[in-house]
C-alpha positions in Angstrom: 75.1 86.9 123.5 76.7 89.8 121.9 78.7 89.5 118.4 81.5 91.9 117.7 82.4 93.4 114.8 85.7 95.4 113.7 86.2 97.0 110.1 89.6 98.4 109.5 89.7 101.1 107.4 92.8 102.3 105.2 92.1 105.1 103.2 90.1 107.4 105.8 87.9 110.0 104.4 84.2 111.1 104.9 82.6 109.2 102.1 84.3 105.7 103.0 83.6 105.9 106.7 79.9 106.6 105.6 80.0 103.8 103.1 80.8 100.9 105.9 78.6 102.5 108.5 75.3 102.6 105.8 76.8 99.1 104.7 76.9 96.8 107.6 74.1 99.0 109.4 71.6 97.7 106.5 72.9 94.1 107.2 71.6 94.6 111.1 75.1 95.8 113.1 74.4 98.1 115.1 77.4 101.3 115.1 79.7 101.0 118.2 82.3 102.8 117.9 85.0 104.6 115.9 88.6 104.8 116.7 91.8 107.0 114.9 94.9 105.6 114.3 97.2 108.8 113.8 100.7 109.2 112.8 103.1 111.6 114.7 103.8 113.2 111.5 100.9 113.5 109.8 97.6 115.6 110.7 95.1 113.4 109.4 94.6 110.0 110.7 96.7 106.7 108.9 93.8 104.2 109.5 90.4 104.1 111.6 88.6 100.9 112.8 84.8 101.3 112.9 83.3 98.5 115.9 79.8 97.3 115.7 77.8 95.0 117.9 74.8 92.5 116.9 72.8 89.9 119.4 73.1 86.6 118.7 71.0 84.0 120.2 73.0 80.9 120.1 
């Protein structure tokens, strides 16, 4: 069975991105996915969610 994990995050910049992909890689999640929430008025993106899957045996 497959486990899914979503980590929302609010301030979006290089260093915190790495910091919660080095975090919950070390505690076995495997990286998934990253997606941009963006603002029509803004450049940067608002807020990105990072998705990570892990087996489970159950």
């Amino acid at each position: 069975m497959i486990k899914y994990k979503v980590v929302e995050i609010t301030t979006v910049s290089e260093d915190m991105i790495e910091e919660t992909l080095n975090e919950l890689t070390a505690k076995g999640w495997r990286f998934d996915g990253l997606h941009f929430a963006m603002r029509e008025s803004q450049k940067r993106p608002s807020m990105a969610f990072v998705l990570f899957t892990r087996e489970v045996t159950e």
